[in-house]
Chimera marker file (.cmm) of the C-alpha trace (Angstrom):
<marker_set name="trace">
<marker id="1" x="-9.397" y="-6.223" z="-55.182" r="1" g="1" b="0" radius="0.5"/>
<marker id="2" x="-8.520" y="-4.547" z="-51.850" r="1" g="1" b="0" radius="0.5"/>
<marker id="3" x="-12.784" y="-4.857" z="-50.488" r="1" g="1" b="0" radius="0.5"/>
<marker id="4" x="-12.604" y="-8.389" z="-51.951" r="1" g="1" b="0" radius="0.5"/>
<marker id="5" x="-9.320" y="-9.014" z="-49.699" r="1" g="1" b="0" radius="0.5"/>
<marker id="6" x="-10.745" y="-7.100" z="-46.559" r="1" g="1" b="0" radius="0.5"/>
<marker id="7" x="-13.827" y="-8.791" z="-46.785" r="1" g="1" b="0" radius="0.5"/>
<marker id="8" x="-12.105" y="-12.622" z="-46.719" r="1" g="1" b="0" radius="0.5"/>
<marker id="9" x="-9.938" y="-10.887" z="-43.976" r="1" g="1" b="0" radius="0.5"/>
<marker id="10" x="-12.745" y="-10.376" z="-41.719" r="1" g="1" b="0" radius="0.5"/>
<marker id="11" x="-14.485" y="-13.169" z="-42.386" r="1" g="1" b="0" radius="0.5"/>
<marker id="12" x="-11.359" y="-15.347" z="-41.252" r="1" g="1" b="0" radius="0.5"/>
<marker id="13" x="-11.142" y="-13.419" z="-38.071" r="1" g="1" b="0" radius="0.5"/>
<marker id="14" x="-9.215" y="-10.772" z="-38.519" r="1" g="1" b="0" radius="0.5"/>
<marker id="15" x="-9.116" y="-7.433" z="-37.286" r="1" g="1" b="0" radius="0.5"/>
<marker id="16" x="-7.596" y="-3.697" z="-37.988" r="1" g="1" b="0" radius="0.5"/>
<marker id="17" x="-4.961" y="-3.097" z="-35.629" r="1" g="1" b="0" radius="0.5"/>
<marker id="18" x="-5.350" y="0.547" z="-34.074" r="1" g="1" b="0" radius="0.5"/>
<marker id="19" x="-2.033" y="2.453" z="-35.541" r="1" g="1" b="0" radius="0.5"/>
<marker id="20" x="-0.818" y="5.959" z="-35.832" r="1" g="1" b="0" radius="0.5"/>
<marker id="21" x="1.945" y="7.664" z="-37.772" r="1" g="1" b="0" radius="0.5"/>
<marker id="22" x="4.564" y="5.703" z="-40.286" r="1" g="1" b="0" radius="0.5"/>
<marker id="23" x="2.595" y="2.583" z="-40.132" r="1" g="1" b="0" radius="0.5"/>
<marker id="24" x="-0.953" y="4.130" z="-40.448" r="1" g="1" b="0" radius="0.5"/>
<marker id="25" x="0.446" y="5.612" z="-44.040" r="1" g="1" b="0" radius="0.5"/>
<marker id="26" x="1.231" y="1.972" z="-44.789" r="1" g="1" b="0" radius="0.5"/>
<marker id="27" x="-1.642" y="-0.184" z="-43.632" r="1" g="1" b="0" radius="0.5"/>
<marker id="28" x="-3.919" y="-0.865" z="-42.734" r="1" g="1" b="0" radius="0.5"/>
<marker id="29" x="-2.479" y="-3.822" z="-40.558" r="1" g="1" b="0" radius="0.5"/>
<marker id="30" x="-4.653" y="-6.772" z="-39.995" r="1" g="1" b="0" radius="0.5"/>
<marker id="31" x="-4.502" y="-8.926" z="-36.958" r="1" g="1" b="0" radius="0.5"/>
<marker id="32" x="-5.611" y="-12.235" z="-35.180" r="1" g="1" b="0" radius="0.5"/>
<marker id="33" x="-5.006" y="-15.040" z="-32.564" r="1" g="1" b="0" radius="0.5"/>
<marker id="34" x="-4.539" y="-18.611" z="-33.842" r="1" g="1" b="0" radius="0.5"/>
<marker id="35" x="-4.268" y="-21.260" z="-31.322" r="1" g="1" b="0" radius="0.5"/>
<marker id="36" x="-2.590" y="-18.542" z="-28.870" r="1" g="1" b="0" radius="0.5"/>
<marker id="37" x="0.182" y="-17.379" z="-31.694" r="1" g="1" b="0" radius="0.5"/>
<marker id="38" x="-0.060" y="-13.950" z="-33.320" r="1" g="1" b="0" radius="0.5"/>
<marker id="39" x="-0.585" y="-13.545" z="-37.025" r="1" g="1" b="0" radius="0.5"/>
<marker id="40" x="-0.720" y="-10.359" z="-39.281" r="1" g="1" b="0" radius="0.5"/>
<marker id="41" x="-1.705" y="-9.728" z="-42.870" r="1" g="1" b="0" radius="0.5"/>
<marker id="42" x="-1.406" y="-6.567" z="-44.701" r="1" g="1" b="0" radius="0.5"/>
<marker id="43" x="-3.406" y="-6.195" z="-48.096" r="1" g="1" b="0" radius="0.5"/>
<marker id="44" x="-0.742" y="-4.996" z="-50.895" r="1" g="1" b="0" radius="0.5"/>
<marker id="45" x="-1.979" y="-1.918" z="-52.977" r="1" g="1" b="0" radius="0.5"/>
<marker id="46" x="-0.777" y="0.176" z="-55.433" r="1" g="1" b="0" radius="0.5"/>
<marker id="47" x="0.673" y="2.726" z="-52.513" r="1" g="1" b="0" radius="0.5"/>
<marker id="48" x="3.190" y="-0.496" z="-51.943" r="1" g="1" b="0" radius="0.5"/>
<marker id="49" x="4.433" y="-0.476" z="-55.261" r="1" g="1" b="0" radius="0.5"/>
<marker id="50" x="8.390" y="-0.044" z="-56.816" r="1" g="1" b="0" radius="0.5"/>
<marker id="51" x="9.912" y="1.036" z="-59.883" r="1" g="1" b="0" radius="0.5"/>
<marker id="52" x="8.970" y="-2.523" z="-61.267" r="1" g="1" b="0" radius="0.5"/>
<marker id="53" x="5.407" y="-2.729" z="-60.260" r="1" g="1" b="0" radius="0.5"/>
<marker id="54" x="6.283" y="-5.101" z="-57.421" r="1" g="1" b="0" radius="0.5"/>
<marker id="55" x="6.058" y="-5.047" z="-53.222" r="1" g="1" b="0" radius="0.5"/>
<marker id="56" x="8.605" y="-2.725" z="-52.329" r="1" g="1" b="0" radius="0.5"/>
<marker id="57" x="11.267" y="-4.361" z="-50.205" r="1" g="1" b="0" radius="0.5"/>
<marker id="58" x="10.988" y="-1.224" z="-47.851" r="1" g="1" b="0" radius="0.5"/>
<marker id="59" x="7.128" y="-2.341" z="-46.891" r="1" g="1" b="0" radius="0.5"/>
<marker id="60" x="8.334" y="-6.246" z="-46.455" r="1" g="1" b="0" radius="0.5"/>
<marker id="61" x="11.000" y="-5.015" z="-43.948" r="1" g="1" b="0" radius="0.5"/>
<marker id="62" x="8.528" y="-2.273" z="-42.083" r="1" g="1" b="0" radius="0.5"/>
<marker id="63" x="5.843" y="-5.231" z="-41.736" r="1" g="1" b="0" radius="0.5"/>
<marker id="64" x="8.290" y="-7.902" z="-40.523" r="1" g="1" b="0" radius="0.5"/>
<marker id="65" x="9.586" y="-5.155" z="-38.367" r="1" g="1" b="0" radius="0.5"/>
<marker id="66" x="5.979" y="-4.134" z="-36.865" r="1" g="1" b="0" radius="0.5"/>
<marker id="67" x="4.513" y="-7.711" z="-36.547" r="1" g="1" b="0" radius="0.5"/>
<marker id="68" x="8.125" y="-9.010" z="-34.858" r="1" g="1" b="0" radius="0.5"/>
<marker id="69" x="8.018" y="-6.082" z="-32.576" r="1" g="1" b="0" radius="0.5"/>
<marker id="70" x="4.363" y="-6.279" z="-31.676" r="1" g="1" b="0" radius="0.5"/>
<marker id="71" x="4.821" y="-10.067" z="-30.595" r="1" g="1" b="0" radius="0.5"/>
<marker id="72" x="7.726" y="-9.287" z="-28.765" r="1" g="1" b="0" radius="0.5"/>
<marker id="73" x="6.104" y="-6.413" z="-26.752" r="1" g="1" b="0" radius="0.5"/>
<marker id="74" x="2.773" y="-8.856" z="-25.907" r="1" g="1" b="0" radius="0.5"/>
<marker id="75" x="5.611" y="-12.019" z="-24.871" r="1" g="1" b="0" radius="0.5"/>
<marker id="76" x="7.300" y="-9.425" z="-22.789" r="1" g="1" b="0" radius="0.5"/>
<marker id="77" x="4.115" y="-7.314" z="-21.334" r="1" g="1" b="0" radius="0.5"/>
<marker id="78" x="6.126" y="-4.647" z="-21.815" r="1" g="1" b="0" radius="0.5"/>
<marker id="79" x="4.686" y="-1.544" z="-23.408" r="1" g="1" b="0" radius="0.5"/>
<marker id="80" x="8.235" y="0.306" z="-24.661" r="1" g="1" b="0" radius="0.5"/>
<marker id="81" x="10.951" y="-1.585" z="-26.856" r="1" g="1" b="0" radius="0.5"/>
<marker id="82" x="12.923" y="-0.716" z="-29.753" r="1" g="1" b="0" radius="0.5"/>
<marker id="83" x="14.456" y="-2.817" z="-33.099" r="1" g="1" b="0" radius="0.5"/>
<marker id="84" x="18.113" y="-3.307" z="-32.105" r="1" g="1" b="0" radius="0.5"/>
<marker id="85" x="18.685" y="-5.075" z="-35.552" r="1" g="1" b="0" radius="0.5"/>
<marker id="86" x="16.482" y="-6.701" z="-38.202" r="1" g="1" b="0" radius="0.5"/>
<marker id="87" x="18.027" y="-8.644" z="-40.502" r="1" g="1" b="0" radius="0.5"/>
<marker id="88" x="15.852" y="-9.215" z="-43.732" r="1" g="1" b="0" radius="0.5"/>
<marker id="89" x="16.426" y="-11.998" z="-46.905" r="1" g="1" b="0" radius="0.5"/>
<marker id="90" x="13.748" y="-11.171" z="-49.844" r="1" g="1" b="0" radius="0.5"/>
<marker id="91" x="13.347" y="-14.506" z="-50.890" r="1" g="1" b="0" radius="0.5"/>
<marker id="92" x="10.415" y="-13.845" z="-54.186" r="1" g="1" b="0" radius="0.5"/>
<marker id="93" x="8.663" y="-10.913" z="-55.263" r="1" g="1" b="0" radius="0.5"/>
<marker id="94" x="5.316" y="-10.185" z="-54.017" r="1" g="1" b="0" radius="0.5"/>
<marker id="95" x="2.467" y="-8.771" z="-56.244" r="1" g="1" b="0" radius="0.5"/>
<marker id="96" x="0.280" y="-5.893" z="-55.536" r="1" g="1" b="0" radius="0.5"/>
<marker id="97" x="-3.259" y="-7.072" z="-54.638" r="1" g="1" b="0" radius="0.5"/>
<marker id="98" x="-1.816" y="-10.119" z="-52.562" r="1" g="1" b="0" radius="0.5"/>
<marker id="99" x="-2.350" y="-10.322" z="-48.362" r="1" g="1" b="0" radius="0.5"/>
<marker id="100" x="1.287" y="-10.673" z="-46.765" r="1" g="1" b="0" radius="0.5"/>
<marker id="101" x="1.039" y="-12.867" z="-43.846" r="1" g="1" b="0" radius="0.5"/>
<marker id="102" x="3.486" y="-12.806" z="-40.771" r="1" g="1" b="0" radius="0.5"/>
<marker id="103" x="2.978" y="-15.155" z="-38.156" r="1" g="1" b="0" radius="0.5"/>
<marker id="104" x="6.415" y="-14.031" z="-35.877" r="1" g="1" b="0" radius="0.5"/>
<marker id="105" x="7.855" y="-16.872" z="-33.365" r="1" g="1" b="0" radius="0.5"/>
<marker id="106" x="9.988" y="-15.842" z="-30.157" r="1" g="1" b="0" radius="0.5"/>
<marker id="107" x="13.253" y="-17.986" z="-30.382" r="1" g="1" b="0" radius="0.5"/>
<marker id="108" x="14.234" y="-16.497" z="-27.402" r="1" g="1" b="0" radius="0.5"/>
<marker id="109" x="13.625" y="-13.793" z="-24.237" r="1" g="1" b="0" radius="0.5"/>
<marker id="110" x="15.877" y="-12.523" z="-21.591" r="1" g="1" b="0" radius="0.5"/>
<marker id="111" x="15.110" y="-9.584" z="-19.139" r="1" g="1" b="0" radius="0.5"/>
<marker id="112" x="16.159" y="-7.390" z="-21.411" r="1" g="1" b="0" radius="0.5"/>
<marker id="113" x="16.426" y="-8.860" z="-25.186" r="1" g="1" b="0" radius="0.5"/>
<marker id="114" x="13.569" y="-10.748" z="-27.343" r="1" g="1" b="0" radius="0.5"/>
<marker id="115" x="15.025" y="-12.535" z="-30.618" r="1" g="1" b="0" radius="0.5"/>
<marker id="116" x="11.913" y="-13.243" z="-33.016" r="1" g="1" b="0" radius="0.5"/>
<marker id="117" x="12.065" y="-14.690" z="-36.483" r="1" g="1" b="0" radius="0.5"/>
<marker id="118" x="9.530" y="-14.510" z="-39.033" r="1" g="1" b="0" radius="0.5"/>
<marker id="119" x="8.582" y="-15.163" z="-42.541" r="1" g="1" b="0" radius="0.5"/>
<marker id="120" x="6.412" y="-13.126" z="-45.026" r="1" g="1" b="0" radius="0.5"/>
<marker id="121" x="4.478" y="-15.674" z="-46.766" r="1" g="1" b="0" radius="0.5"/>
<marker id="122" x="1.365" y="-14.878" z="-49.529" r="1" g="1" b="0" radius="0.5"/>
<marker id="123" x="-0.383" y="-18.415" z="-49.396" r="1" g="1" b="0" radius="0.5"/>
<marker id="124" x="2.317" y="-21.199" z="-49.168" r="1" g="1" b="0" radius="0.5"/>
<marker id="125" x="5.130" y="-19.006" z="-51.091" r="1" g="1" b="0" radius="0.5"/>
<marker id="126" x="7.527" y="-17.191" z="-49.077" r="1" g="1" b="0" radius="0.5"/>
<marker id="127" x="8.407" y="-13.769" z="-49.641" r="1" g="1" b="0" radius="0.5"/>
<marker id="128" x="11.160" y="-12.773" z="-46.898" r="1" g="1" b="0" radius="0.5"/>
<marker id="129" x="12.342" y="-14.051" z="-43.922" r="1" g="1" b="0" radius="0.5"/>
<marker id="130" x="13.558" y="-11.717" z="-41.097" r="1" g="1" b="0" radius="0.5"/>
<marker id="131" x="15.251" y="-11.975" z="-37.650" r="1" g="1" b="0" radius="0.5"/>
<marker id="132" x="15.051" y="-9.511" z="-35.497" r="1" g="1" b="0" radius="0.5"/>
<marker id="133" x="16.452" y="-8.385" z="-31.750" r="1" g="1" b="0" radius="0.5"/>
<marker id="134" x="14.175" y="-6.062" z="-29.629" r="1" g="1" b="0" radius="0.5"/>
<marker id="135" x="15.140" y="-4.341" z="-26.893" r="1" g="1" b="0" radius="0.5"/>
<marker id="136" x="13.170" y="-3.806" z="-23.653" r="1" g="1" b="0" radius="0.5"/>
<marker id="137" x="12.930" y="-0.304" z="-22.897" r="1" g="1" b="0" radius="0.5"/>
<marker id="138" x="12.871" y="0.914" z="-19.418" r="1" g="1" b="0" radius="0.5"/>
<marker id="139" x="8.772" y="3.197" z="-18.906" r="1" g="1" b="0" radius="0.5"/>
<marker id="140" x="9.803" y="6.830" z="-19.017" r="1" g="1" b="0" radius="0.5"/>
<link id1="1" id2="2" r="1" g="1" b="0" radius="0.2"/>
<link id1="2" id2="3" r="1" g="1" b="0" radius="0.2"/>
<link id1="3" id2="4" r="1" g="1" b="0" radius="0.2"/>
<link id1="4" id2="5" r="1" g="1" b="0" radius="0.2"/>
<link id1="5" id2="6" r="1" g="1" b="0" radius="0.2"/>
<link id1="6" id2="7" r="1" g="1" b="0" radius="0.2"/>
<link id1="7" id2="8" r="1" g="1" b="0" radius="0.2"/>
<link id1="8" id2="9" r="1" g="1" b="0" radius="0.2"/>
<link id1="9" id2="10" r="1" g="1" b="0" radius="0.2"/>
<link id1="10" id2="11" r="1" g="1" b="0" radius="0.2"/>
<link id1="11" id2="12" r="1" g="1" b="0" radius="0.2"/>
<link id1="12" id2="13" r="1" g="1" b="0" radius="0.2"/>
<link id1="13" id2="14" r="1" g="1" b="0" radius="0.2"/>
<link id1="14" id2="15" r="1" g="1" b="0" radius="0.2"/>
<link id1="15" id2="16" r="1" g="1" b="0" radius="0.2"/>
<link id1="16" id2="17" r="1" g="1" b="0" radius="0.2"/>
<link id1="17" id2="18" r="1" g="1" b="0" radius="0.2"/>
<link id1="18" id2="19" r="1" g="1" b="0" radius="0.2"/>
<link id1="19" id2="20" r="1" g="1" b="0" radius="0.2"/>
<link id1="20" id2="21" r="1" g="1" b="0" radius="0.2"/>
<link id1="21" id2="22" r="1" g="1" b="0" radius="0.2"/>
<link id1="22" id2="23" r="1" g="1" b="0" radius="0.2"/>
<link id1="23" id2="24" r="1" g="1" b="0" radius="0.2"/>
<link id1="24" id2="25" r="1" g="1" b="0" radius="0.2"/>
<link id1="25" id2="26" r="1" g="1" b="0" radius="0.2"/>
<link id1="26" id2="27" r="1" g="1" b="0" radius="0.2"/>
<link id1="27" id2="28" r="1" g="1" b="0" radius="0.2"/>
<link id1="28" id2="29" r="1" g="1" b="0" radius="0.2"/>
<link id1="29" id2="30" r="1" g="1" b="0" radius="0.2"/>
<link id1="30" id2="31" r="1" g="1" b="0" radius="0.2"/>
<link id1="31" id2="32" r="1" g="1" b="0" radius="0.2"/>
<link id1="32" id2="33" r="1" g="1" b="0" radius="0.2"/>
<link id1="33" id2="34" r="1" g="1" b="0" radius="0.2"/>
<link id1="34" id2="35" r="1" g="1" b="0" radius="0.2"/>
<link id1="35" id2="36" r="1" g="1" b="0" radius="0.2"/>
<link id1="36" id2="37" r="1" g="1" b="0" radius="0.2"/>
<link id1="37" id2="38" r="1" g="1" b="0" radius="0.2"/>
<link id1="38" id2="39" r="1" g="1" b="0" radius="0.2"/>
<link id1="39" id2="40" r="1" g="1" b="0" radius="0.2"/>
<link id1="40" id2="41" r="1" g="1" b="0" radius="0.2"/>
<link id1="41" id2="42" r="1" g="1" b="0" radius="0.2"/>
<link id1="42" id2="43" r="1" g="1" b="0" radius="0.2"/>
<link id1="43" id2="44" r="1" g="1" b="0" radius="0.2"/>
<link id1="44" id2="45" r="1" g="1" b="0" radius="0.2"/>
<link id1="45" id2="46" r="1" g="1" b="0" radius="0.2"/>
<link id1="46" id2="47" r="1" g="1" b="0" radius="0.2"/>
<link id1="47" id2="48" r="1" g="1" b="0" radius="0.2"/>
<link id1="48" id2="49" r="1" g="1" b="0" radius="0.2"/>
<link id1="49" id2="50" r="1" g="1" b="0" radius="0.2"/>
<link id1="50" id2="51" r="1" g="1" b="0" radius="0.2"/>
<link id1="51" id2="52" r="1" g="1" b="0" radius="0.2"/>
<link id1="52" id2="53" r="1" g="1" b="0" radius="0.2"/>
<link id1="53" id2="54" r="1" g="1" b="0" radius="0.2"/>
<link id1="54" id2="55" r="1" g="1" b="0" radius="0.2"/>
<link id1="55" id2="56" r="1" g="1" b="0" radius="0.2"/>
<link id1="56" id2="57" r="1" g="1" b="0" radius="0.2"/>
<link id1="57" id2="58" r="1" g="1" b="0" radius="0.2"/>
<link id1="58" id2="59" r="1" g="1" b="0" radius="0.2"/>
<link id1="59" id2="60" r="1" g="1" b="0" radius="0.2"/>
<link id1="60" id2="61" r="1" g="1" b="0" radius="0.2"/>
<link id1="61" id2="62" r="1" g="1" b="0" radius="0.2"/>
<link id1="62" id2="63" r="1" g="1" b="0" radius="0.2"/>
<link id1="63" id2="64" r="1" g="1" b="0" radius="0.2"/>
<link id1="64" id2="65" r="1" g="1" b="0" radius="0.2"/>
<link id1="65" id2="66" r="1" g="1" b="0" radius="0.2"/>
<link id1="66" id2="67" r="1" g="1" b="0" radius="0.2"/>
<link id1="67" id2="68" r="1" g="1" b="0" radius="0.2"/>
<link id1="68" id2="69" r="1" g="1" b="0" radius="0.2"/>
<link id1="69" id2="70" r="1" g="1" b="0" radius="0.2"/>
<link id1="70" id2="71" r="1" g="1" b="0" radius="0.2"/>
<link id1="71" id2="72" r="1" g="1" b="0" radius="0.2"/>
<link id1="72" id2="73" r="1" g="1" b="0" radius="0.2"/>
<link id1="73" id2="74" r="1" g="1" b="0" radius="0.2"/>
<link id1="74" id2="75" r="1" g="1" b="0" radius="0.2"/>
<link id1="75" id2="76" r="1" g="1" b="0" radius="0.2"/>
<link id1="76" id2="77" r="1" g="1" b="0" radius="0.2"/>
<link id1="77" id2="78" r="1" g="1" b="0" radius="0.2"/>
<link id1="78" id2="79" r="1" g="1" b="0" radius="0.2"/>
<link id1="79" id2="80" r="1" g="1" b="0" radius="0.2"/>
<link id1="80" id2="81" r="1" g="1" b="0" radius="0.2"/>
<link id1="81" id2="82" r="1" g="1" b="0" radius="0.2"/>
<link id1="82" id2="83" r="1" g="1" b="0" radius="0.2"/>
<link id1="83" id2="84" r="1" g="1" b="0" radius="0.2"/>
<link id1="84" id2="85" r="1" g="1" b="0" radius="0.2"/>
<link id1="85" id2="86" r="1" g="1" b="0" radius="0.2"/>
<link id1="86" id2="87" r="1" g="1" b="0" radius="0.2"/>
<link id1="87" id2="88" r="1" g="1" b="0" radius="0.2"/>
<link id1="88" id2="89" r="1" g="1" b="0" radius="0.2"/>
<link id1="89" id2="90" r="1" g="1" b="0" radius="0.2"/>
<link id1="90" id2="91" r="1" g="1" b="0" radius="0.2"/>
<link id1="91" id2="92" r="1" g="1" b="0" radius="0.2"/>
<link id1="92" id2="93" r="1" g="1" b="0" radius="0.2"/>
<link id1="93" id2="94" r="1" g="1" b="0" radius="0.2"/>
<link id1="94" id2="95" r="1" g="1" b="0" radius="0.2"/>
<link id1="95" id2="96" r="1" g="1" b="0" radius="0.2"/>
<link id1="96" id2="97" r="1" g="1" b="0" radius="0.2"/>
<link id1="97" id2="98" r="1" g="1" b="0" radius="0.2"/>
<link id1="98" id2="99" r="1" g="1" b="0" radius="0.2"/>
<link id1="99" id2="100" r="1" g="1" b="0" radius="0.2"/>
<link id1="100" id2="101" r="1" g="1" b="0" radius="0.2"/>
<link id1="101" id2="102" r="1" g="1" b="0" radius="0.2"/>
<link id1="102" id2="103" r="1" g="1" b="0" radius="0.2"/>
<link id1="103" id2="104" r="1" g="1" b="0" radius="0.2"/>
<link id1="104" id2="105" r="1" g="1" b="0" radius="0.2"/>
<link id1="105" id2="106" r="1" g="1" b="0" radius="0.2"/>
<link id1="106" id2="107" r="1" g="1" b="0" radius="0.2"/>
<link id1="107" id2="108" r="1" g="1" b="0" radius="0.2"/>
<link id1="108" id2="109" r="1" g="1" b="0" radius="0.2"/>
<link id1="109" id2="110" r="1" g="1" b="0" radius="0.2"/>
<link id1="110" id2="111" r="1" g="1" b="0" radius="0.2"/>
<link id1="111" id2="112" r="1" g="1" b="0" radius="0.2"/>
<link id1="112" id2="113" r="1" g="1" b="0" radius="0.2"/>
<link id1="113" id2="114" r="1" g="1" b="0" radius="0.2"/>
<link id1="114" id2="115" r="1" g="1" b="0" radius="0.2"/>
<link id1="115" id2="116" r="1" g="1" b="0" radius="0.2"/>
<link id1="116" id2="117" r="1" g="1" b="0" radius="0.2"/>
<link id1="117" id2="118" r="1" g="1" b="0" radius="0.2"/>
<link id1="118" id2="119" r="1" g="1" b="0" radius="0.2"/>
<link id1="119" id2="120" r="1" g="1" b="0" radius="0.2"/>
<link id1="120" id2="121" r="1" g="1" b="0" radius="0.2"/>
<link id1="121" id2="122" r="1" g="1" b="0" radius="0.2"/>
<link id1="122" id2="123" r="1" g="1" b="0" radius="0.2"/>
<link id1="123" id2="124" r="1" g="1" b="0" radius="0.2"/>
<link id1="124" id2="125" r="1" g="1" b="0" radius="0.2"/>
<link id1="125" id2="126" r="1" g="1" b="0" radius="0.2"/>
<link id1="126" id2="127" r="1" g="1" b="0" radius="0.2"/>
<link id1="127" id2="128" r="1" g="1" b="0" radius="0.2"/>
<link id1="128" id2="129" r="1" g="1" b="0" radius="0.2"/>
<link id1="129" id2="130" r="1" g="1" b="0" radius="0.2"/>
<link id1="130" id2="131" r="1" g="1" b="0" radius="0.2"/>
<link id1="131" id2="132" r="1" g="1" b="0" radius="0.2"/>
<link id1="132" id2="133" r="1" g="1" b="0" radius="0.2"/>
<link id1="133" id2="134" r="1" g="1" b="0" radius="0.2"/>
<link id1="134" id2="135" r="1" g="1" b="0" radius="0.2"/>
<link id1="135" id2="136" r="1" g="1" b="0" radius="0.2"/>
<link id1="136" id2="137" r="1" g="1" b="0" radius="0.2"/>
<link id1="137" id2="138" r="1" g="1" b="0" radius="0.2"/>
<link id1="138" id2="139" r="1" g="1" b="0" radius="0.2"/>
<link id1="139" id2="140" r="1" g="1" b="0" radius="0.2"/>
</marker_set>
């Protein structure tokens, strides 16, 4: 299922994102541009999985957390920032073998805050909804 998925991925545009560490053990993370707004998919497999079989809530969070932060860092055009909070509501239980989608929107930006909301969708259900607050981080 996860070539069939990866193959429709691909031939809808999308790309692997480039990541190292935490998120490399959970992705890979897919990406693309869609009338200038960010969207990101991530293929569910069996590494994903709870005690029930189901998404684990912990992967929903770290991909609304990732895909939020990675629009607020290209809105900002600032290469450092960190999650200040990230409030997430699992809404339905996602299945392994489905694509989560993410397509984050800024609310709003200040010189030093980005607030970004987002919803985890497969196809037109929605899985969780998260807000987050990301914090511009001065170059070291």
């Amino acid at each position: 299922m996860t070539q069939k998925a990866a193959a429709k991925l691909k031939s809808d545009g999308w790309t692997i994102v480039d990541t190292s560490g935490f998120l490399h053990l959970v992705g890979p993370l897919w990406q693309r541009l869609v009338n200038g707004e960010h969207e990101y998919a991530l293929i569910t497999e069996d590494k994903h999985h709870n005690r029930r079989g189901l998404v684990q809530g912990g992967v929903l969070m770290t991909f609304a957390d990732r895909t939020c932060g990675m629009t607020a860092r290209h809105v900002s055009g600032k290469p450092t920032l960190a999650t200040v909070q990230l409030d997430t509501h699992f809404v339905e239980t996602g299945k392994i073998g489905e694509v989560l989608v993410s397509k984050p929107r800024v609310v709003r930006s200040t010189r030093s805050l980005i607030f970004i909301t987002t919803e985890v969708t497969v196809d037109k259900r929605v899985i969780a909804m998260a807000n987050g607050v990301f914090k511009i981080l001065k170059n070291e």
